[in-house]
TORKOL-4160 file (C-alpha; in steps of 0.2 Angstrom, whole numbers, padded with zeros to 4 digits, m for minus):
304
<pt num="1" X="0000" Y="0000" Z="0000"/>
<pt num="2" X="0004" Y="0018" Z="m0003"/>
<pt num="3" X="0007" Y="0027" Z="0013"/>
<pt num="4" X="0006" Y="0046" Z="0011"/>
<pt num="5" X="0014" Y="0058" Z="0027"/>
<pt num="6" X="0015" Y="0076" Z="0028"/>
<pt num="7" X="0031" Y="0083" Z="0033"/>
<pt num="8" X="0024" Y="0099" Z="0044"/>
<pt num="9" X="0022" Y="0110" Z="0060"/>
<pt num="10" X="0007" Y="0114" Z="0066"/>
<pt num="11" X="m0003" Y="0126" Z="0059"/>
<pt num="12" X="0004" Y="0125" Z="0042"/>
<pt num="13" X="m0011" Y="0118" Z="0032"/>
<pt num="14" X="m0011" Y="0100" Z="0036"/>
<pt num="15" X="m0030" Y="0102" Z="0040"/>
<pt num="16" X="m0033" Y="0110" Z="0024"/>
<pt num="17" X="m0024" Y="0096" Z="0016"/>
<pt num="18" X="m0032" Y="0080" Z="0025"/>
<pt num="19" X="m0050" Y="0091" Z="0019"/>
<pt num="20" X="m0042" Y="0088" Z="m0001"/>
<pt num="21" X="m0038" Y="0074" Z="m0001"/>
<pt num="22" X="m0056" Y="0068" Z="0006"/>
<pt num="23" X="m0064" Y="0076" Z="m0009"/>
<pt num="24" X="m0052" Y="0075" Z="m0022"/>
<pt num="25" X="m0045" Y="0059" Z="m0020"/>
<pt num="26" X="m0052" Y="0045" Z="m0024"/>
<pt num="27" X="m0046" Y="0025" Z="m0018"/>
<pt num="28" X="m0037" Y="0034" Z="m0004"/>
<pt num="29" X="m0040" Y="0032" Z="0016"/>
<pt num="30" X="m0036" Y="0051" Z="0019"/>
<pt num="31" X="m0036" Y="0057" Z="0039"/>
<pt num="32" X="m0030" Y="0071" Z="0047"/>
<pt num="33" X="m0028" Y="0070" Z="0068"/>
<pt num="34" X="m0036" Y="0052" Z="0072"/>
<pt num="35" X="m0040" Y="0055" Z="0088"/>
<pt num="36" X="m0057" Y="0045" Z="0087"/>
<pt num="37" X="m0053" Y="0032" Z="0075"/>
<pt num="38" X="m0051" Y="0018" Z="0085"/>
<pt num="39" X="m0036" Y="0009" Z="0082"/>
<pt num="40" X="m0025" Y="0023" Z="0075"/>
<pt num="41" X="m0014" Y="0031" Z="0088"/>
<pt num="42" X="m0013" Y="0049" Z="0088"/>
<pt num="43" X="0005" Y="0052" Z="0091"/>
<pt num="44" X="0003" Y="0067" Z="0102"/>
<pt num="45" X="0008" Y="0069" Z="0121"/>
<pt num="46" X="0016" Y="0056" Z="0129"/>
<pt num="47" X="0022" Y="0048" Z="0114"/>
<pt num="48" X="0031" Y="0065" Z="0108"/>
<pt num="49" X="0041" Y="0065" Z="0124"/>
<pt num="50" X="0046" Y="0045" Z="0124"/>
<pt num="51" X="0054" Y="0050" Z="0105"/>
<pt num="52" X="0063" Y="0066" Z="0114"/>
<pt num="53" X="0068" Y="0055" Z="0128"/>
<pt num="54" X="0074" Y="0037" Z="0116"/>
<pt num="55" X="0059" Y="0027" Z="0130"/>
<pt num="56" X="0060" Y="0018" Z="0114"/>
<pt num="57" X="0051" Y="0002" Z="0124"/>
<pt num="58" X="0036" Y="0013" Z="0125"/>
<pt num="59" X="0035" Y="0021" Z="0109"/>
<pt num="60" X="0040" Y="0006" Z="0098"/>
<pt num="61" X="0022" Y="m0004" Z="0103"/>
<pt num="62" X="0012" Y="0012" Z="0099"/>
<pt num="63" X="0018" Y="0013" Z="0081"/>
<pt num="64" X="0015" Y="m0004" Z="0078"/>
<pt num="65" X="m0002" Y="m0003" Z="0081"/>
<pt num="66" X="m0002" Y="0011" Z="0069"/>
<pt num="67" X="0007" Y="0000" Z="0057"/>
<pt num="68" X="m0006" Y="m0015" Z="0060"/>
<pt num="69" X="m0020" Y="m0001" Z="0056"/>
<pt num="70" X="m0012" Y="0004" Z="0039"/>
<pt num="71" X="m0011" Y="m0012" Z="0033"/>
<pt num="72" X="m0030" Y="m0016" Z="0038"/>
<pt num="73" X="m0035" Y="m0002" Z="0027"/>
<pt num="74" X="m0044" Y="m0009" Z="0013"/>
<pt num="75" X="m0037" Y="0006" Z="m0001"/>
<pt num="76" X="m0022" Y="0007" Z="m0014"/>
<pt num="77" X="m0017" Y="0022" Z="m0002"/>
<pt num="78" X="m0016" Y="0029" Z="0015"/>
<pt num="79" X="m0014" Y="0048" Z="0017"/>
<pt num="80" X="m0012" Y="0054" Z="0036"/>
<pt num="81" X="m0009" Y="0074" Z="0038"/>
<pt num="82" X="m0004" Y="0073" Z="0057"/>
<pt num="83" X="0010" Y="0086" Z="0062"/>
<pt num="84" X="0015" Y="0073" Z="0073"/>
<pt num="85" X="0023" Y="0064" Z="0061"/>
<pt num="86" X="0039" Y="0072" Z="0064"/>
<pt num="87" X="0037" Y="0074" Z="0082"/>
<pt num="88" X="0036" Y="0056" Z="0086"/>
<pt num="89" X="0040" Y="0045" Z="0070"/>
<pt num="90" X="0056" Y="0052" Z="0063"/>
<pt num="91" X="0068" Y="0040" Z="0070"/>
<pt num="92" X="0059" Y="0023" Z="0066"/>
<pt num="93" X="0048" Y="0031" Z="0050"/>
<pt num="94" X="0056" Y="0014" Z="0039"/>
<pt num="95" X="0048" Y="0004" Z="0052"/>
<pt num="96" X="0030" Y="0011" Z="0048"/>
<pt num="97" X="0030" Y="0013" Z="0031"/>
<pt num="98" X="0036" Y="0002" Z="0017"/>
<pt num="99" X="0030" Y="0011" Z="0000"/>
<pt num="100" X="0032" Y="0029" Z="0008"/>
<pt num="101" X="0027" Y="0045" Z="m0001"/>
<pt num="102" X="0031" Y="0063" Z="0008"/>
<pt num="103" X="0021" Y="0080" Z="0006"/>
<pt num="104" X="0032" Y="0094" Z="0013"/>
<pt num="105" X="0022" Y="0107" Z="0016"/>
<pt num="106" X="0031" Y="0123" Z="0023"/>
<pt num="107" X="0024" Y="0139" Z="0029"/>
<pt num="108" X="0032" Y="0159" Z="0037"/>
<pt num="109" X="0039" Y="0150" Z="0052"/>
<pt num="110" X="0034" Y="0167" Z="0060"/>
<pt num="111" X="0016" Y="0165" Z="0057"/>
<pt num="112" X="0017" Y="0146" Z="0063"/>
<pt num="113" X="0023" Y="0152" Z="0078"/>
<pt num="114" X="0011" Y="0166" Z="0081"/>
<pt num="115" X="m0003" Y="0155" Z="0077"/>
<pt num="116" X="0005" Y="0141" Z="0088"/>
<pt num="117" X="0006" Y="0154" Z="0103"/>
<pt num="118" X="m0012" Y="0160" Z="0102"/>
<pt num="119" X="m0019" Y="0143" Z="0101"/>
<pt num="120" X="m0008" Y="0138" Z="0116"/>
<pt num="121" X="m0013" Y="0156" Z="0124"/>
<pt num="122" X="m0032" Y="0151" Z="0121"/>
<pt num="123" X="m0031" Y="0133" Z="0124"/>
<pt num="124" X="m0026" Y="0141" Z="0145"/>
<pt num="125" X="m0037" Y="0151" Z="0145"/>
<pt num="126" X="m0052" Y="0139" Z="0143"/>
<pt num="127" X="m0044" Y="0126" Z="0153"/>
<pt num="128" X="m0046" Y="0114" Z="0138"/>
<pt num="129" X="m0046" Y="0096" Z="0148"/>
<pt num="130" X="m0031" Y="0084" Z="0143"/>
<pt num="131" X="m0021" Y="0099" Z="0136"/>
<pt num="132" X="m0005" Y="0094" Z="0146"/>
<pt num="133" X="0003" Y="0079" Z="0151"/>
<pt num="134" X="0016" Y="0070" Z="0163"/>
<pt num="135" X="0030" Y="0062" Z="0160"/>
<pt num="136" X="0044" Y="0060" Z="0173"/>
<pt num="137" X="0040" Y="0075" Z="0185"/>
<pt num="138" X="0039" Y="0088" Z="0170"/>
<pt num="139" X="0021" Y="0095" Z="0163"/>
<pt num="140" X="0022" Y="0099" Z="0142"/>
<pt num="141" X="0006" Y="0103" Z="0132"/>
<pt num="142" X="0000" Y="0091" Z="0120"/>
<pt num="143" X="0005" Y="0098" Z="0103"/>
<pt num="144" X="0023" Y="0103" Z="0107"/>
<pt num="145" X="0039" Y="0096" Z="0107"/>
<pt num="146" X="0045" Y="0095" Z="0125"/>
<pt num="147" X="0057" Y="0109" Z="0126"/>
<pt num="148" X="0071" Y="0095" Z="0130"/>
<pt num="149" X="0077" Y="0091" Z="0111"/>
<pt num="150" X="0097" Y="0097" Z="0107"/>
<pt num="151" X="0091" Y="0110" Z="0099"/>
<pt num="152" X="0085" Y="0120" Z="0115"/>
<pt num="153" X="0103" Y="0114" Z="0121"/>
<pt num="154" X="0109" Y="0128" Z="0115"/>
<pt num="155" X="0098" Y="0142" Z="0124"/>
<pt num="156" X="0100" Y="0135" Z="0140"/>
<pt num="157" X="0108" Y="0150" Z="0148"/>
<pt num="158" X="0095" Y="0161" Z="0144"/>
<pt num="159" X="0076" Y="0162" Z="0143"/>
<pt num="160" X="0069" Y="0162" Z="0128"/>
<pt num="161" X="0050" Y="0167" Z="0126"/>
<pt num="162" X="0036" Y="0155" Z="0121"/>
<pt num="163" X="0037" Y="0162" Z="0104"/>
<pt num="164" X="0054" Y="0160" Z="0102"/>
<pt num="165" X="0049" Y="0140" Z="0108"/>
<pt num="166" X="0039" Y="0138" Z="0093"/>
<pt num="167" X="0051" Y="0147" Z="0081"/>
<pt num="168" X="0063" Y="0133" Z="0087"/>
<pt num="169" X="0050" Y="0121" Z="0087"/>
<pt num="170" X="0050" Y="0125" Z="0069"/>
<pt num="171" X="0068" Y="0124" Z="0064"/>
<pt num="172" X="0071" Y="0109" Z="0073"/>
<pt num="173" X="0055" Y="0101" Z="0063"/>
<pt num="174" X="0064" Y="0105" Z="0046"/>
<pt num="175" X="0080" Y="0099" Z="0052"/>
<pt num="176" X="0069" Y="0082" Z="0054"/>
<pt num="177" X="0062" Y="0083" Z="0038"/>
<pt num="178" X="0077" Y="0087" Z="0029"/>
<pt num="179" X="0087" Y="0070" Z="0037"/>
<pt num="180" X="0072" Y="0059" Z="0035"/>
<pt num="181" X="0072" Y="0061" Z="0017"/>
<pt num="182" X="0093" Y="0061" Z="0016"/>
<pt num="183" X="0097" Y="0048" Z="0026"/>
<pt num="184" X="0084" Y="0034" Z="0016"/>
<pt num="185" X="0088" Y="0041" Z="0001"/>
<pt num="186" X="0068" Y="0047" Z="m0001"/>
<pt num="187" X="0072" Y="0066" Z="m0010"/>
<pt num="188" X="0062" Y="0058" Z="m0023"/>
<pt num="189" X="0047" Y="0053" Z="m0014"/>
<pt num="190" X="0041" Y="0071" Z="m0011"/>
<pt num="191" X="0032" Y="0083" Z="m0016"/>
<pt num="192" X="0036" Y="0101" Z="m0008"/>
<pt num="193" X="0022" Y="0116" Z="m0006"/>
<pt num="194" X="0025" Y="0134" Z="m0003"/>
<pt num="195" X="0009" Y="0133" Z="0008"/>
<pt num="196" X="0003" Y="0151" Z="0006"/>
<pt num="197" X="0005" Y="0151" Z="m0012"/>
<pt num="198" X="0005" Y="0133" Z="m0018"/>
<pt num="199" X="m0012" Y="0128" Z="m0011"/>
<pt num="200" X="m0020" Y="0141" Z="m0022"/>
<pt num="201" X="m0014" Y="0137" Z="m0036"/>
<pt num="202" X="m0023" Y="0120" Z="m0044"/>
<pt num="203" X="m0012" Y="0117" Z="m0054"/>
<pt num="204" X="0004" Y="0115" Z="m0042"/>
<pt num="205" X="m0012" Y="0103" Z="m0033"/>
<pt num="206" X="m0017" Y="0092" Z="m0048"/>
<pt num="207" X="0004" Y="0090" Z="m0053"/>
<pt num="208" X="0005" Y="0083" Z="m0032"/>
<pt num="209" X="m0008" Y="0071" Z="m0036"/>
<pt num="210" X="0001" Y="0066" Z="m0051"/>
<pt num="211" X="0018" Y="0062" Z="m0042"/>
<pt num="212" X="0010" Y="0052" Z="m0031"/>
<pt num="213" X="m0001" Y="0043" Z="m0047"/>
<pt num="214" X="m0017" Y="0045" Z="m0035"/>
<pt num="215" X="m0033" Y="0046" Z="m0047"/>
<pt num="216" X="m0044" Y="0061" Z="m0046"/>
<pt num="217" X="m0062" Y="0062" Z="m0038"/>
<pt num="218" X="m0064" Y="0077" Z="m0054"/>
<pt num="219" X="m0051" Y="0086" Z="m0062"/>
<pt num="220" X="m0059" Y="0100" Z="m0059"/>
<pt num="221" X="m0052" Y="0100" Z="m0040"/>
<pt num="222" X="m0063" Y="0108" Z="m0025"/>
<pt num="223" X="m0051" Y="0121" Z="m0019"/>
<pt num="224" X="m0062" Y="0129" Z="m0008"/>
<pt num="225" X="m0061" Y="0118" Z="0011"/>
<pt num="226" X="m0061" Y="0122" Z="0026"/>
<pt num="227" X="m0048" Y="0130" Z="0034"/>
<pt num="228" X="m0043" Y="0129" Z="0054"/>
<pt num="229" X="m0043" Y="0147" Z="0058"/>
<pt num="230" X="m0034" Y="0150" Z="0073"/>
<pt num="231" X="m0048" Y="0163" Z="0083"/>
<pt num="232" X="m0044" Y="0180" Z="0088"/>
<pt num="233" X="m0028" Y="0178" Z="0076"/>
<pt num="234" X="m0030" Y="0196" Z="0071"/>
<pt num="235" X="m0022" Y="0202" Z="0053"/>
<pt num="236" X="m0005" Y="0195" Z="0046"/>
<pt num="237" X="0004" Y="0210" Z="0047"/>
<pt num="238" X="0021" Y="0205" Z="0051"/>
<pt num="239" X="0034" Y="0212" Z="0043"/>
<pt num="240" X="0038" Y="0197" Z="0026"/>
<pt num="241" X="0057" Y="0194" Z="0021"/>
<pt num="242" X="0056" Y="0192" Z="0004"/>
<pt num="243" X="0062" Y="0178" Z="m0006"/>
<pt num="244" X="0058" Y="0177" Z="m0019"/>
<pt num="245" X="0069" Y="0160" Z="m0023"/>
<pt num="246" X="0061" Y="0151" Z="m0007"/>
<pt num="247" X="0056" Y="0136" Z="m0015"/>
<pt num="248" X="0072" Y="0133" Z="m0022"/>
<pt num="249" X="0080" Y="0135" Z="m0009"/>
<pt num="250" X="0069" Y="0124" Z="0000"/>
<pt num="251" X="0074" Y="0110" Z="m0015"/>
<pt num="252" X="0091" Y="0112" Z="m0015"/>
<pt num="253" X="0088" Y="0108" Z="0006"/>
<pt num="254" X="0080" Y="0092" Z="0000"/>
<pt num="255" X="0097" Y="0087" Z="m0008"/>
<pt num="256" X="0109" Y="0095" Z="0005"/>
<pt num="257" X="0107" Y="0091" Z="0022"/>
<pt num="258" X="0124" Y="0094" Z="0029"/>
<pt num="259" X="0121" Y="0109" Z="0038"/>
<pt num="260" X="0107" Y="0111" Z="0051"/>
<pt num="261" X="0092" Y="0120" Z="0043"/>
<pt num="262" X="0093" Y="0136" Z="0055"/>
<pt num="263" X="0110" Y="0142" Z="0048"/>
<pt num="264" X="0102" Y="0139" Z="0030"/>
<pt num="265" X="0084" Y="0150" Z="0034"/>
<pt num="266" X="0095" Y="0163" Z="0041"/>
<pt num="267" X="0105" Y="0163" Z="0026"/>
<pt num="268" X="0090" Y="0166" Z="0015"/>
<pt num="269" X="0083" Y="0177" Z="0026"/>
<pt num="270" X="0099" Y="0190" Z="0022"/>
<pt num="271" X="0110" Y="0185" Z="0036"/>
<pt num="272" X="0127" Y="0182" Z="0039"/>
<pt num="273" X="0130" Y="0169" Z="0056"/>
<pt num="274" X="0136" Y="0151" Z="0061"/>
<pt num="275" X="0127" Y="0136" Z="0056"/>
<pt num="276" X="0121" Y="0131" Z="0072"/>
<pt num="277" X="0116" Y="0150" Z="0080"/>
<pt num="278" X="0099" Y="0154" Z="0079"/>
<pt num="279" X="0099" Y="0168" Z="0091"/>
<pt num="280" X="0099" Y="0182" Z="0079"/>
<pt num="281" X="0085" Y="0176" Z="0069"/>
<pt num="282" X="0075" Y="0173" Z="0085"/>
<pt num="283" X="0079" Y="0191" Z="0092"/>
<pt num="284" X="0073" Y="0199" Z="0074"/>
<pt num="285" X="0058" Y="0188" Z="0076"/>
<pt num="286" X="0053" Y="0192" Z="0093"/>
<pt num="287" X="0055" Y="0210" Z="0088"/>
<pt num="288" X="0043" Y="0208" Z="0073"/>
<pt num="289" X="0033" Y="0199" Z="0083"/>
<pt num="290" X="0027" Y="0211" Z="0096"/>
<pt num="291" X="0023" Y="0223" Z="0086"/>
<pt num="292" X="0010" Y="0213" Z="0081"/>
<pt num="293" X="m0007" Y="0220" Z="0090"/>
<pt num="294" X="m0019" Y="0204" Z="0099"/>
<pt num="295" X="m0033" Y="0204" Z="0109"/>
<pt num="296" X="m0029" Y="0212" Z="0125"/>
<pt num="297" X="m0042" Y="0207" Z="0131"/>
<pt num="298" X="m0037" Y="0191" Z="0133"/>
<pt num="299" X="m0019" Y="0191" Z="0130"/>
<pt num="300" X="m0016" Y="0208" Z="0141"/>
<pt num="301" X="0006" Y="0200" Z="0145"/>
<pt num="302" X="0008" Y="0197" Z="0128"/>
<pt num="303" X="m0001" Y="0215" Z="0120"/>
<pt num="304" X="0011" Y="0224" Z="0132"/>
């Protein structure tokens, strides 16, 4: 069978996608974030923390069973959009898929993380049930990475803000996406999208369905889905580095993976620093970022 992963953060369309796939696609078992499929783990929480932490006795089980669902699908194709892919799977991904296929959709990492941040924000201030979790004698929330992975190694001695978390939430997804597909050889088992411009454009949608030889529900594709809108988001108007070779760039990653992927945005970005130092670009973020006007309302720290 043809198994189908996005390659994403959060907020960065994987919603959207699962929606096309259900009603373009047809032969194709298409799901977004199982949560009430029996069966099909999730791969949020606890699982998310035994990756960071190698429990590997715990976490091994749970994508088997995930394995045994795939394989009961009765379709030529399995398509799941679940961000935690990368959060979870990336060390043993061979061991869950065996025909793998790879939609790597990428999106403003500032806007993830805004968007990360108020959902997070909001999530506290309704006291969503089962939003966090234990593990050891640490609390994390649900949809994060745990804050322990080597990339906050190096921000240790200082303290970063929640939005600078999910900037380096982001980077260190990449950086996963980028040695997934170099170390089993699978540049040529994905399809990349530009999500702000790409899922507009039908024609970048019918050529994705073609690479992975899926057959159409119509060719003329529903483009109009629903979108999971983060509430209370206010306007986009942070300040856009323009690139206008982003995609490129974001190819020739696909094929070059000997640098860590935060040296590289920077680079694109305009600037001029080591490799492994994201500090600058999370400074100029932050900046950007709170300028940015929010509810406040509900969010009175964070309009300050």
């Amino acid at each position: 069978m043809k198994t189908i992963f996005a390659l994403a953060s959060g907020r960065s369309g994987t919603s959207y996608l699962a929606h096309f796939f259900k009603h373009n696609v047809s032969d194709c078992y298409s799901t977004h974030e199982p949560y009430f499929t029996f069966g099909n783990p999730v791969l949020f929480g606890k699982a998310v923390a035994w990756n960071t932490y190698q429990e590997d006795e715990k976490l091994l089980p749970l994508l088997q069973r995930k394995k045994d669902f795939i394989a009961r699908v009765n379709k030529p194709a399995y398509f799941e959009s679940n961000h935690a892919f990368l959060k979870t799977c990336h060390r043993y991904a061979t061991r869950l898929v065996d025909q793998p296929g790879f939609i790597h959709l990428v999106r403003d990492p500032r806007y993830v993380a805004k968007s990360e941040l108020v959902r997070e924000q909001l999530i506290r201030k309704i006291h969503l049930p089962f939003s966090y979790y234990k593990s050891g004698d640490k609390s994390f929330f649900q949809w994060s990475l745990t804050g322990d992975e080597t990339i906050f190694d190096f921000y240790k001695d200082i303290k970063i803000s929640r939005y600078q978390f999910y900037v380096l939430q982001w980077i260190e997804i990449e950086y996963r996406a980028m040695q997934l597909l170099a170390e089993n050889n699978w540049q040529g088992k994905v399809f990349f999208i530009e999500v702000e411009k790409d899922f507009k454009d039908k024609s970048v949608m019918l050529s994705m369905l073609d690479f992975f030889n899926l057959a159409y529900v119509n060719k003329a594709l529903k483009m109009d889905l629903r979108i999971n809108k983060t509430p209370f988001i206010g306007k986009h108007n942070l300040a856009i580095t323009t690139c206008k070779n982003l995609s490129k760039s974001w190819q020739n990653c696909h094929n070059n993976t000997n640098h860590y992927l935060c040296g590289h945005l920077i680079k694109i970005a305009g600037g001029s620093v080591q490799c492994r130092d994201a500090k600058p670009l999370c400074k100029l973020i932050h900046r950007e970022y709170r300028e940015v006007t929010l509810p406040s309302v509900l969010f009175p720290k964070l309009s300050q």
